[in-house]
Backbone as CSV, one residue per row, in Angstrom:
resi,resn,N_x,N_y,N_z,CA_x,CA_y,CA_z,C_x,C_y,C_z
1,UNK,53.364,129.167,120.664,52.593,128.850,119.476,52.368,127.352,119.373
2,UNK,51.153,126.952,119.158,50.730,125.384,118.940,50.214,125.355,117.509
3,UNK,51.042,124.631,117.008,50.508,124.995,115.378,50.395,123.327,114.777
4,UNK,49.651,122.768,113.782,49.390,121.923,113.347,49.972,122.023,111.266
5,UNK,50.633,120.857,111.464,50.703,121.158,109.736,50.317,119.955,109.140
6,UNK,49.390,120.044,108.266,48.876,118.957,107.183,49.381,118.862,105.722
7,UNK,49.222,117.592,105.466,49.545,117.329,104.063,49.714,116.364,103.531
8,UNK,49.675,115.394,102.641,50.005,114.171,101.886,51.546,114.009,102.381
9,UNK,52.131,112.763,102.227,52.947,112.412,102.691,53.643,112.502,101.236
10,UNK,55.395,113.627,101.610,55.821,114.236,100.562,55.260,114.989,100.123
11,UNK,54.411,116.047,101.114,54.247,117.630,100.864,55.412,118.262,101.351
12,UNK,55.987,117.709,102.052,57.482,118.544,102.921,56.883,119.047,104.107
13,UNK,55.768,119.051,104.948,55.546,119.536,105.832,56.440,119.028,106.849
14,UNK,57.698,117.748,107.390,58.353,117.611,107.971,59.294,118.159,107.909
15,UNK,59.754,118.724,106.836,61.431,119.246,106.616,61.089,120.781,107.100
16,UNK,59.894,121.493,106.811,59.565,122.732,107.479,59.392,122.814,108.357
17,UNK,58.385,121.819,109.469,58.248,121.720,110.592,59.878,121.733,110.951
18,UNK,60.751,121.247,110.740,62.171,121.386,111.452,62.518,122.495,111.536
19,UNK,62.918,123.147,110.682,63.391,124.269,110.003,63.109,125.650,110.749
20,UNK,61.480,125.353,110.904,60.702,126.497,111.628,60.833,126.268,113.457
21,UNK,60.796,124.884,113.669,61.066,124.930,114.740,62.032,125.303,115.582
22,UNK,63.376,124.780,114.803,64.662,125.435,115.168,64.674,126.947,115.479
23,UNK,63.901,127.500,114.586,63.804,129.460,114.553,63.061,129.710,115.710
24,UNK,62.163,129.195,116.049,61.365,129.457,117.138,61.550,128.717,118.467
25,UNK,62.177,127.935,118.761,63.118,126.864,119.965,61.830,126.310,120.844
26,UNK,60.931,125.664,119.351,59.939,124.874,120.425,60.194,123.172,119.285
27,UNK,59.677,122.074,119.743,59.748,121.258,119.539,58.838,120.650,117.898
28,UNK,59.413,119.760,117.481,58.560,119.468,116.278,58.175,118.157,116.648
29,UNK,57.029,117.804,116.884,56.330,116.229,117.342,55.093,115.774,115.902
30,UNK,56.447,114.711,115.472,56.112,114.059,114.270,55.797,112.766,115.216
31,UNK,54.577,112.249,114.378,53.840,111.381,114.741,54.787,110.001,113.991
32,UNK,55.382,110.447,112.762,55.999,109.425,112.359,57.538,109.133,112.888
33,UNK,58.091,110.429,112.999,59.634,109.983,113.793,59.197,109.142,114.994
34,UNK,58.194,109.587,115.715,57.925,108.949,117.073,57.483,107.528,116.962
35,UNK,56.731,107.190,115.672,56.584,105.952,115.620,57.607,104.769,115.031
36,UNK,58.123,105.365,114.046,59.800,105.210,113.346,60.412,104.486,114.784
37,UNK,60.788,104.927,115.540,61.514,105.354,116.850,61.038,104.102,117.796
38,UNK,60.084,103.730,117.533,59.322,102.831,118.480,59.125,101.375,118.072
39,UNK,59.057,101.679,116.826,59.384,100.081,115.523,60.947,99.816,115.904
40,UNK,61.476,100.745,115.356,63.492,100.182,115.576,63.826,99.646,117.128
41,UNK,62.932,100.018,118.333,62.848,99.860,119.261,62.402,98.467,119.817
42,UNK,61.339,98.466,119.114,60.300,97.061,119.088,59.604,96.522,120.349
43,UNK,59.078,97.894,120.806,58.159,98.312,121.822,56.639,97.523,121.279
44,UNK,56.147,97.322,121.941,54.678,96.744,122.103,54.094,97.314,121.113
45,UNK,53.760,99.253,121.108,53.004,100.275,120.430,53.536,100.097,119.012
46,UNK,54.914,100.134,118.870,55.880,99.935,117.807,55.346,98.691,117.058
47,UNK,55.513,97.477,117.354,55.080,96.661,116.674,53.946,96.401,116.325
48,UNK,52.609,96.977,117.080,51.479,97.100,116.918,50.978,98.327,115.371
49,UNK,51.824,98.950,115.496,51.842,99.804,114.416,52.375,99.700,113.233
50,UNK,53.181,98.868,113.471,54.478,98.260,111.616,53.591,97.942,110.952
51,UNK,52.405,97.105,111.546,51.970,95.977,110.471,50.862,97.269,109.442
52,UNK,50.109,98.328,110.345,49.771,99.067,109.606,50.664,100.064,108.442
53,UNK,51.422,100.668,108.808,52.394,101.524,108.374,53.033,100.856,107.314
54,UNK,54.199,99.198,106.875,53.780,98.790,106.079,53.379,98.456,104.753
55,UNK,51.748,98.588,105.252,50.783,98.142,104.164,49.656,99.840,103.792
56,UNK,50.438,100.559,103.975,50.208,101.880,103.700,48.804,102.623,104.359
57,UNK,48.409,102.052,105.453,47.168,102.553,106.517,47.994,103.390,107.698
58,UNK,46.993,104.235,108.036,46.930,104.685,109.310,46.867,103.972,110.240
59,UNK,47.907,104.301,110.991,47.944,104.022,112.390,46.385,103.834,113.298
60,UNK,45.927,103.008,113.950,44.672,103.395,114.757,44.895,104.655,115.362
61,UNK,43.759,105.313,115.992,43.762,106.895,116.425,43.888,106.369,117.802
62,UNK,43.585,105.246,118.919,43.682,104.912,119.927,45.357,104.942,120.286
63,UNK,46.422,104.373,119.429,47.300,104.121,119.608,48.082,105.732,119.676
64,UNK,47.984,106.461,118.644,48.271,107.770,118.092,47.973,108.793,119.328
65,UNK,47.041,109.151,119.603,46.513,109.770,120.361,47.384,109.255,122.026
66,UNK,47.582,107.888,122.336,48.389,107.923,123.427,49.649,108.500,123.511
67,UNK,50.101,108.506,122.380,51.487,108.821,121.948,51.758,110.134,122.095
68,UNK,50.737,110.936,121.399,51.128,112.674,121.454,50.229,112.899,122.823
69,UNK,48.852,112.177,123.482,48.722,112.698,125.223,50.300,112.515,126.176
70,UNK,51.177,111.699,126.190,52.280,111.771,127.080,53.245,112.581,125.902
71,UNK,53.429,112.826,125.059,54.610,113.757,124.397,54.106,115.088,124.550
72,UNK,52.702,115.987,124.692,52.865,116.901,125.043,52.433,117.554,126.341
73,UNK,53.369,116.624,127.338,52.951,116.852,128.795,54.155,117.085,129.336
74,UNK,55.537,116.922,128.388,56.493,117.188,128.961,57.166,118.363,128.856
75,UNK,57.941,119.236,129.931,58.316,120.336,130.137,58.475,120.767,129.126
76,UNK,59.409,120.454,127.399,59.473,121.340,126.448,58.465,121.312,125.380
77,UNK,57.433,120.854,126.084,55.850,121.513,124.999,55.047,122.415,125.664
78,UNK,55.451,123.129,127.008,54.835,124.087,127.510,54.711,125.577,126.963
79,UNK,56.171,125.953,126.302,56.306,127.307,125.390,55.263,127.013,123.821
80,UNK,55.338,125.863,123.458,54.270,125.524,122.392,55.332,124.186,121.333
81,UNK,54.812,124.152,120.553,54.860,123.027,119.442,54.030,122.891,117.736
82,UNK,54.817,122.065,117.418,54.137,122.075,116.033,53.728,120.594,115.611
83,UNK,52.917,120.246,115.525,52.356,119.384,115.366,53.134,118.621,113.792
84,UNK,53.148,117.889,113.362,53.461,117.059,111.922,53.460,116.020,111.866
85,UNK,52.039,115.364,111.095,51.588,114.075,110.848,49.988,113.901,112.017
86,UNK,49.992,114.583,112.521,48.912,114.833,113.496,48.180,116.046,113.708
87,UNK,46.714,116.047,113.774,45.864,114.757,113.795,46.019,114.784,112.091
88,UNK,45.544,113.428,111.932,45.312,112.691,110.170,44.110,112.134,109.881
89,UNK,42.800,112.055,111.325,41.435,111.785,110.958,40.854,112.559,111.848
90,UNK,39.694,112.872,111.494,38.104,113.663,112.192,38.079,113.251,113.749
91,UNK,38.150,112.397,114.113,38.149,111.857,115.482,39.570,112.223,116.069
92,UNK,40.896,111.936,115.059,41.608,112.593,116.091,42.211,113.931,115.901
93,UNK,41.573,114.646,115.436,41.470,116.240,115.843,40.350,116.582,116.571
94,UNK,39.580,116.155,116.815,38.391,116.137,117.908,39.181,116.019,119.207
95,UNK,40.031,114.939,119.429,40.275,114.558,120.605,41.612,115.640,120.763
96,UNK,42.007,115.957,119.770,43.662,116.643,120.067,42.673,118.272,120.565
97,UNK,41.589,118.779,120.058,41.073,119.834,120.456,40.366,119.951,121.951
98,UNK,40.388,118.464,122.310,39.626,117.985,123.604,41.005,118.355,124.994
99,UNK,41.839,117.736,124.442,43.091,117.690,124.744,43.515,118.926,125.561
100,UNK,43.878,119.983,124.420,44.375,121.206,124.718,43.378,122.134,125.348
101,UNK,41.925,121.607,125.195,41.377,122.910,125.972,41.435,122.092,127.449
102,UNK,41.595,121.123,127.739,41.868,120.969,129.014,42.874,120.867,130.070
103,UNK,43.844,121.271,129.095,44.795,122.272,129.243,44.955,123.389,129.437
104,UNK,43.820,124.061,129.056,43.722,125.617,128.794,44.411,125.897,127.856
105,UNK,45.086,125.311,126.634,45.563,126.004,125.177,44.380,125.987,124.180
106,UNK,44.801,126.311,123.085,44.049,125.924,121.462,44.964,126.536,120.739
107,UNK,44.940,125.271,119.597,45.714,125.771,118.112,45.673,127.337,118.051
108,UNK,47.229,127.909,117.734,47.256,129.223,116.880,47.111,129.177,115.233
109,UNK,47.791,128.166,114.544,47.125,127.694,113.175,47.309,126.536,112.881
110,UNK,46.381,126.084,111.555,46.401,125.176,111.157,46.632,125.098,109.238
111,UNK,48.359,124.444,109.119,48.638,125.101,107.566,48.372,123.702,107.042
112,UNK,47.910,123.867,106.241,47.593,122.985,104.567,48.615,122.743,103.448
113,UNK,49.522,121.769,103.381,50.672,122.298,102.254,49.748,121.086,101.071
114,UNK,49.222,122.330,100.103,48.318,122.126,98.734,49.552,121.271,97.922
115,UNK,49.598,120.233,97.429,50.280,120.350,96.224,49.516,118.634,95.341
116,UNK,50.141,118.761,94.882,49.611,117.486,93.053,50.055,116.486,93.672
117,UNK,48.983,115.190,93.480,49.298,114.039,93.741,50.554,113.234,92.494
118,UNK,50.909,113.417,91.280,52.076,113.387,90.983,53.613,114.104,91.445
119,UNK,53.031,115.033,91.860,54.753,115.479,92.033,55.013,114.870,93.336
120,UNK,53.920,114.363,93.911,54.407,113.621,95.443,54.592,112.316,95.183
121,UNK,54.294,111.521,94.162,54.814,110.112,93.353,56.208,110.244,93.389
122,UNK,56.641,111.573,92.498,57.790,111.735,91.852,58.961,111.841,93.257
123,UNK,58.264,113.035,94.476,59.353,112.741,95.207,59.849,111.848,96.363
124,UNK,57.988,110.883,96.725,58.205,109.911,97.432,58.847,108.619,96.872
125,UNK,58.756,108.276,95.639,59.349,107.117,94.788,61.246,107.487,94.851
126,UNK,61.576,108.670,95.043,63.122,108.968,94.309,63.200,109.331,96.083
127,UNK,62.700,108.948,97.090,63.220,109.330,98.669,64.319,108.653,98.965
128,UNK,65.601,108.803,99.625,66.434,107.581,100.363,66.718,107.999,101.769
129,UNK,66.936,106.893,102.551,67.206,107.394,103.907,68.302,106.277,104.749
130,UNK,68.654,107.247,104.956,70.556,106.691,105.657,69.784,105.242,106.703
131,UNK,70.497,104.209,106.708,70.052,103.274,107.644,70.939,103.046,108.930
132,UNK,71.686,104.571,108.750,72.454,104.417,110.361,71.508,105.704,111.220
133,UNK,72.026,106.909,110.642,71.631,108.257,111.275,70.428,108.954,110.916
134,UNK,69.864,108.568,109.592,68.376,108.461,109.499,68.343,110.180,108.444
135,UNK,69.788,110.357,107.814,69.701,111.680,106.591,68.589,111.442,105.666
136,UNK,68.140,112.195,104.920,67.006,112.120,103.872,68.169,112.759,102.665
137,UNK,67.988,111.759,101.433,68.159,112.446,100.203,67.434,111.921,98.964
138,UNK,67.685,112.349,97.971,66.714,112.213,96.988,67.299,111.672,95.286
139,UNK,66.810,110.823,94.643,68.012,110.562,93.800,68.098,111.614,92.343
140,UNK,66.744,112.198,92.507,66.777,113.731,91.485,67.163,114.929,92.109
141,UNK,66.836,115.263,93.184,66.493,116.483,93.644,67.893,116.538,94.465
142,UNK,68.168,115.985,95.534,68.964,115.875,96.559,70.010,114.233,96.857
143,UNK,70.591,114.320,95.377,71.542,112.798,95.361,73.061,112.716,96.474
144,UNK,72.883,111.779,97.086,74.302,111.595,97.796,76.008,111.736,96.931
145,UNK,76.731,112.852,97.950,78.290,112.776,97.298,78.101,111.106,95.673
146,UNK,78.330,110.379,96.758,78.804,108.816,95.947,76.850,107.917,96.206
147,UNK,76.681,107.599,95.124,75.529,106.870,95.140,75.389,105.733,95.894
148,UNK,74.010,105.515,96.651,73.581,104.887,97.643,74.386,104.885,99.674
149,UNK,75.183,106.080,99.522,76.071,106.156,100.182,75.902,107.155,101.265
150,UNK,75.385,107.070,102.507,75.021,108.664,103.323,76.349,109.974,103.403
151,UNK,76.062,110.984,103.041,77.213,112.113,102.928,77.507,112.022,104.618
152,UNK,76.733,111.743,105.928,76.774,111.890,106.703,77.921,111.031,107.628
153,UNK,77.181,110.199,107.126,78.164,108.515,107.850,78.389,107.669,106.823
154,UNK,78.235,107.727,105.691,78.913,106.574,105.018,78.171,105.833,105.225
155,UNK,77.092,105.421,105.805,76.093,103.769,106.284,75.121,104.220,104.130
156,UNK,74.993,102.728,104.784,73.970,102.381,103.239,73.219,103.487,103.281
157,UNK,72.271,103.775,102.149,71.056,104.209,101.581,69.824,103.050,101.338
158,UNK,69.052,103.500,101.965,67.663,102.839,102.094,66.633,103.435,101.557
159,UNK,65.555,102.725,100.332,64.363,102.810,100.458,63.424,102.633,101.067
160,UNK,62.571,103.405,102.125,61.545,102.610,102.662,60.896,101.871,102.720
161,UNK,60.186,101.066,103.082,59.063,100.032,102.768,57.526,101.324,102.184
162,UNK,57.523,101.692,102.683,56.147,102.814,102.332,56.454,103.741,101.156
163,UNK,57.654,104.095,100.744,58.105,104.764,99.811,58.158,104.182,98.418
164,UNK,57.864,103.096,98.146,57.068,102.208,97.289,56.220,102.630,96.603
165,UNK,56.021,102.838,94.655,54.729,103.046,94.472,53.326,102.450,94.696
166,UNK,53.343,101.357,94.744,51.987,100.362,95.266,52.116,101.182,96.356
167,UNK,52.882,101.355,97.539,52.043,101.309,99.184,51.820,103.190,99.038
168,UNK,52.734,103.747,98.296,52.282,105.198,98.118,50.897,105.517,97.583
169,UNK,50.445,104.386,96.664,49.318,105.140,95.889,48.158,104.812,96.926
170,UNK,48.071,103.712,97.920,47.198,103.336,99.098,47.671,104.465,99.941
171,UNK,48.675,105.418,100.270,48.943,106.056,101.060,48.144,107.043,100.816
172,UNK,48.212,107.520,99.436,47.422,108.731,98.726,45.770,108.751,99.415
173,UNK,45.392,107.119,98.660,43.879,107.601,99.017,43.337,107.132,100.217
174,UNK,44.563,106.600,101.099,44.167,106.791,103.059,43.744,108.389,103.211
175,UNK,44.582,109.040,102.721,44.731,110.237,102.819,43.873,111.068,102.535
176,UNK,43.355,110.895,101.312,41.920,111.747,100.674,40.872,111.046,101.214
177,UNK,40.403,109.896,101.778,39.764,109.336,102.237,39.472,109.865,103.989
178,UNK,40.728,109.811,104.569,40.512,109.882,106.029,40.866,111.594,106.392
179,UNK,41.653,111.968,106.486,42.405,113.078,106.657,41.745,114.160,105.462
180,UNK,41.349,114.069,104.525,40.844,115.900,103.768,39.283,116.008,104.720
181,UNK,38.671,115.079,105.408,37.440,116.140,105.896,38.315,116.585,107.141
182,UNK,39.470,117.230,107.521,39.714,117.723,108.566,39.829,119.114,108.454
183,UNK,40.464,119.309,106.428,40.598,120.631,106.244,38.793,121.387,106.624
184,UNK,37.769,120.787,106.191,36.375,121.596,106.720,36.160,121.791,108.235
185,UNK,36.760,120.699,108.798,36.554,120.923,110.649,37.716,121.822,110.849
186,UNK,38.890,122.151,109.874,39.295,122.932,111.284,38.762,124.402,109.862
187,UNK,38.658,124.333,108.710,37.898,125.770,107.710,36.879,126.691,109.047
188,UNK,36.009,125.392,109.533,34.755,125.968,110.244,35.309,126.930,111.644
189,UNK,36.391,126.661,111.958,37.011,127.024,113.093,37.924,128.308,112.794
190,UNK,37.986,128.827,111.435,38.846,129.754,111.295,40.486,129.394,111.167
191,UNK,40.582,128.422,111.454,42.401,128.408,112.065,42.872,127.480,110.776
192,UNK,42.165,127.335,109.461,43.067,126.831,108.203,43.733,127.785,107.069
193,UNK,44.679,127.400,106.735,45.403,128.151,105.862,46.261,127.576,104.664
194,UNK,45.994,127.428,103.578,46.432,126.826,102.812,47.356,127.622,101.867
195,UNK,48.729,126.546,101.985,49.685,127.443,101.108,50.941,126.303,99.802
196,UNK,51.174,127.158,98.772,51.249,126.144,97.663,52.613,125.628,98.350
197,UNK,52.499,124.169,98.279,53.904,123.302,98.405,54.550,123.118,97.445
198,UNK,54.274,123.196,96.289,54.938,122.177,95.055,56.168,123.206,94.496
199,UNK,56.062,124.619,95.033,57.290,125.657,94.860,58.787,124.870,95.893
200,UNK,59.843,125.816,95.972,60.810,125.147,96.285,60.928,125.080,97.635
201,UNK,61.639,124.638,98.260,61.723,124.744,99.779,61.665,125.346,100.358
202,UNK,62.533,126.876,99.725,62.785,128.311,100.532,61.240,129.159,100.350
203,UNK,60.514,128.752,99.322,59.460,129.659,99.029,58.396,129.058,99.706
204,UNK,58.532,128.096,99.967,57.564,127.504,101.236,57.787,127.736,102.546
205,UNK,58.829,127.875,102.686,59.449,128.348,104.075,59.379,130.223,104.149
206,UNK,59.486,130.563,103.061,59.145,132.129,103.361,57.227,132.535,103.279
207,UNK,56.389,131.826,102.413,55.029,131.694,102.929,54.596,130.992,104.554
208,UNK,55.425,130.081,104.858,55.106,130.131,106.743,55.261,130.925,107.018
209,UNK,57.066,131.485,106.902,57.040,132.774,108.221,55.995,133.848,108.115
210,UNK,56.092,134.260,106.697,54.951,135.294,106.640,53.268,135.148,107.601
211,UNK,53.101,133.852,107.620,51.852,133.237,107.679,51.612,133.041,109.465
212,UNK,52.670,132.428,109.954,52.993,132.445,111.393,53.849,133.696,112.550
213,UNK,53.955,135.005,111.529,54.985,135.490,111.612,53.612,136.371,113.250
């Protein structure tokens, strides 16, 4: 299965993409862990990309697109994959569709996680993330044992730089700006499916399986 998941950043389409992937023992290729990964690194691509990421823009599609052509060429994206955070503009789902048919694949779906540009304020503003092992918690929803403190390792709690309301609300309308004409290119293609996010974790996770089942 090659599946693609879209959504505003803090729809949860990453924490499902895990979740689901684990059940199915194919890989989850986040465009942002991979770039995350490459900043802490401070690789060429990596630093070429901070300055966007940031100041709440998209990545160029030149840079992006190199990234997932060598990540899904390696032996464990042959059974399939799930796409998350990719493609995020018109051009690069063009090229990711260019991609796979010359491969001989194509997308099995493409999910939509619908939800309110406030409740994604509410849970990207209250995000924290461990600055050793990289846990996610939340200071409403999902608060650490002891505050600012990872349950995991004990290393600090971090706010992001992007998790910011200023760089969130530029994140928002990158987003409605670049990335919503993709839901009509892939509508026209049959392979979109839109399902409500703003329910709880498990009820989003039981509308995939149903949906991918």
């Amino acid at each position: 299965m090659i599946a693609v998941f879209l959504g505003a950043p803090g729809s949860g389409k990453g924490t499902q993409a895990k979740k689901l992937c684990a059940k199915l023992g194919v890989p989850q290729l986040s465009t942002g862990d991979m770039l995350r990964s490459a900043i802490a690194g401070r690789s060429e691509l990596g630093l070429r990309a901070k300055g966007f990421i940031d100041e709440g823009k998209l990545v160029p599609d030149s840079l992006v697109i190199d990234l997932i052509r060598d990540r899904i060429s390696l032996s464990d994206c042959q059974n399939g994959f799930i796409l998350d955070g990719f493609p995020r503009t018109l051009p690069q789902g063009e090229a990711l569709e260019e991609l796979l048919a010359s491969q001989g694949r194509a997308l099995s779906k493409v999910v939509l996680f619908g939800i309110s540009e406030q409740v994604l304020v509410d849970r990207l503003t209250g995000r924290r993330t461990c600055s050793h092992c990289g846990a996610m918690f939340h200071v409403k929803f999902q608060p650490p044992k002891v505050e600012g403190i990872c349950d995991s390792c004990s290393a600090a709690l971090i706010q992001r730089s992007d998790d910011t309301l200023d760089v969130i609300q530029k994140r928002m309308s990158v987003f409605r700006e670049q990335t919503s004409p993709l839901e009509g290119f892939y509508r026209s293609r049959g392979a979109l499916a839109v399902i409500d996010a703003a329910v709880s974790p498990e009820l989003v996770y039981s509308q995939l399986s149903q949906l991918l089942s």
